[in-house]
N, C-alpha and C positions, 0 to 999 in steps of 0.2 A: 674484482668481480663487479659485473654491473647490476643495477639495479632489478635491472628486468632477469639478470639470471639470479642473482637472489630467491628473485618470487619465484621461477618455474623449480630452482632444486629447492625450497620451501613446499611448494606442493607436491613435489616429489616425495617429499620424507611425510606429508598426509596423506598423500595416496600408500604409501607403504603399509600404512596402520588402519588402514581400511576394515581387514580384514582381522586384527585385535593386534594385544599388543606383542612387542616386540623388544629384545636388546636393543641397543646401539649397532652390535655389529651387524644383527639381520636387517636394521635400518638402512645400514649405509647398502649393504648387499641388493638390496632389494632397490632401493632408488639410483643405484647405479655410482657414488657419491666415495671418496676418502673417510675413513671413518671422522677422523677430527673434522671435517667439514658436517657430517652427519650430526656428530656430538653436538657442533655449535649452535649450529639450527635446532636442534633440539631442545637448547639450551633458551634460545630466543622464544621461540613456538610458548615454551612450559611458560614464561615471566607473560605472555600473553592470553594464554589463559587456553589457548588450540590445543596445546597436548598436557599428558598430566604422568606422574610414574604411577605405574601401577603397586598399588599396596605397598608403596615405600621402599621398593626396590630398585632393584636396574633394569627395566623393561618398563614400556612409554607405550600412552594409546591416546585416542583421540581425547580430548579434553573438552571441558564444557561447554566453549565459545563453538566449537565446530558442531557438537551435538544439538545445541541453539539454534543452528543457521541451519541446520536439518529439521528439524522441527518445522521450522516456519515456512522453509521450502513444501514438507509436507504438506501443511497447514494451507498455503497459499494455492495450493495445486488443486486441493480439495475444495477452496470455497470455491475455486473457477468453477471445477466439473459442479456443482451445483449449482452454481447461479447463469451458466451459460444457456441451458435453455431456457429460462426465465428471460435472460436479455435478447434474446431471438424473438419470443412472445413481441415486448415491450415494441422493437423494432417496426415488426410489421405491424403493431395494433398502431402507431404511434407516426409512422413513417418515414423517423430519424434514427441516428444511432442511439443506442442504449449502451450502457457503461460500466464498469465496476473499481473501486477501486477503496483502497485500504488507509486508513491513516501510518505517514510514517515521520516522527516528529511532529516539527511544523507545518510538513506538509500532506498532500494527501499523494501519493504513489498509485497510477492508473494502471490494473495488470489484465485488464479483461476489456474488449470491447465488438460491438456486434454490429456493420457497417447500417447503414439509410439504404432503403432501396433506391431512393431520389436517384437520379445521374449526377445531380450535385451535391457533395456532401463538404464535413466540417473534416479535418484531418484525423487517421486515428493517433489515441494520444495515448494509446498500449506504452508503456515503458517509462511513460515522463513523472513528473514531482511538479506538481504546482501548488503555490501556498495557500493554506487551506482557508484566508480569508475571504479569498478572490473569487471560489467555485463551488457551486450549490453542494458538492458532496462533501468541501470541508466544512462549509455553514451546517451541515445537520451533526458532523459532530462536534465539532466546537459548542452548537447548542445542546451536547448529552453531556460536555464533560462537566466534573464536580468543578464545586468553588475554586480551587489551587490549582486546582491542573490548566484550567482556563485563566486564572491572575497569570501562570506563569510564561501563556503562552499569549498571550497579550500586552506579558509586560514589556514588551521590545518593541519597537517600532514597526509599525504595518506599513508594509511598503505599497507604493500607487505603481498601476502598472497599466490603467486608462482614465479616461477623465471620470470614472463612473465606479473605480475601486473604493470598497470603505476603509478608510486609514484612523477616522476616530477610533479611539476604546469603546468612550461611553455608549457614540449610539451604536458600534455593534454590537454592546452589551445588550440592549435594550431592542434590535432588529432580535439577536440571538432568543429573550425568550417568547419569540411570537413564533419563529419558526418550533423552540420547542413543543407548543401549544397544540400547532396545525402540523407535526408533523412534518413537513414538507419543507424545500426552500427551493426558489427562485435567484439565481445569478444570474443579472443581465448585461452582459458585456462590460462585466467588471475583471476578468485576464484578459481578455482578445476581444478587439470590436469586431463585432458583426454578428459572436457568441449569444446565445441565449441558452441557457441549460436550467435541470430542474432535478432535486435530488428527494431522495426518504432514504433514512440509517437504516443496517441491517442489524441487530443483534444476537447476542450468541444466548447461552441458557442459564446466565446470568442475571443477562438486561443489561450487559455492557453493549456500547456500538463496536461494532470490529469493523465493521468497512461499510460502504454505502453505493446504491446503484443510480442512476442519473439517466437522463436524457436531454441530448444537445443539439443543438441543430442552428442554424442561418438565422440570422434576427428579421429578417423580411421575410420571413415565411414560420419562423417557428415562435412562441405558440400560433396558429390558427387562429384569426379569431372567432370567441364564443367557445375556445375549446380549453382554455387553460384547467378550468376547474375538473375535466376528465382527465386530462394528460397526468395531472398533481395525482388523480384517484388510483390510477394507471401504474402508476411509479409506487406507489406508498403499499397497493396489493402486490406488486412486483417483491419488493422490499420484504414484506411479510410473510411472504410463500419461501424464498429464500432463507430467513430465518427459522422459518417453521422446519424445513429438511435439515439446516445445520444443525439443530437441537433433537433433532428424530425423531 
């Protein structure tokens, strides 16, 4: 069996238990599958954590890693539909794209973006991972996270990705808490040259960050100048108004 049919009769026997749980045999029935092929997969799925027996019997339903990855699907769908008209706003007051995106690890995960009206814009960067030392939305959480969470994401080598990336610890320690002070941070063509972006954290009803919105644009044109200290103002109420609906 190849790898790739692996995975499709794997999701085949999650897609089975969709709907709760199940024997073995109505697994294998329902996925289409030999039962010993059902069993085994089954077998695999449970030692990963996707499916579980139900109440210690012989009947299997989705397990807590897949009910996790549903959650966050939720979760992730939802900040969109709230912070998207907020990044519409940001867009046209501002005249570049505006942005949204979420910590995930080390990096920061872009799932939301809302194009420049300009004819020339910066690429959108919906779907990508970039590391969160390099871009104004991972510098505002890097500067919310606690003592350890930040040692351990520091503790590894910052890689350079322009001549202009911070690879010290010490001083992005020390950049880190200014921006937490002001709120706000500035990357300047430290991922991509020609970049200039500018972020403020979102918070949830905790006062944890859960993700952060941005604004990026052309470094010969963005910021304006005489306009940075509104653009910053711009983003930081963007920010807040988004948080404000998260929390209800």
């Amino acid at each position: 069996m190849s790898r790739v049919q692996s995975i499709e009769r794997a999701f085949a026997v999650l897609a089975s238990l969709a709907d709760g749980p199940l024997g073995v045999t109505e697994v294998a029935t329902r996925s289409r599958l030999p039962k010993s092929t059902a069993a085994r997969l089954l077998a695999a799925l449970i030692a990963e954590g996707a499916v579980e027996q139900a109440n210690g019997g012989g009947r299997y339903r989705l397990g807590p890693r897949i009910l996790a990855l549903g959650a966050g699907l939720r979760q992730t769908r939802g900040l969109i539909a709230t912070a998207h008209p907020f990044l519409a706003e940001l867009a046209e007051a501002t005249g570049e794209a505006a942005g949204l995106s979420v910590p995930d690890g080390r990096d920061m995960h872009y799932i939301d973006q809302v194009e420049s009206p300009n004819p020339v814009r910066v690429r959108d960067w919906t779907g990508t991972r970039i590391p969160m030392h390099t871009v104004s939305s991972g510098l505002v959480v890097l500067a919310n996270l606690s003592g350890a969470a930040l040692d351990e994401l520091l503790g590894e080598p910052l890689e350079r990705f322009t001549p202009h990336t911070e690879t010290d610890p010490a001083r992005l320690r020390r950049r880190l808490v200014d921006i937490r002070r002001d709120g706000v941070a500035w990357a300047r063509e430290e991922y991509a040259e020609g970049i200039i972006s500018v972020a403020a954290p979102i918070a949830d009803a905790d006062g944890e960050v859960v993700a952060a919105v941005h604004v990026h644009g052309p470094s010969y044109r963005f910021p304006p100048p005489g306009h940075e200290t509104e653009i910053a103002a711009a983003v930081i109420e963007a920010a807040a108004r988004i948080g404000s609906r998260l929390r209800g």
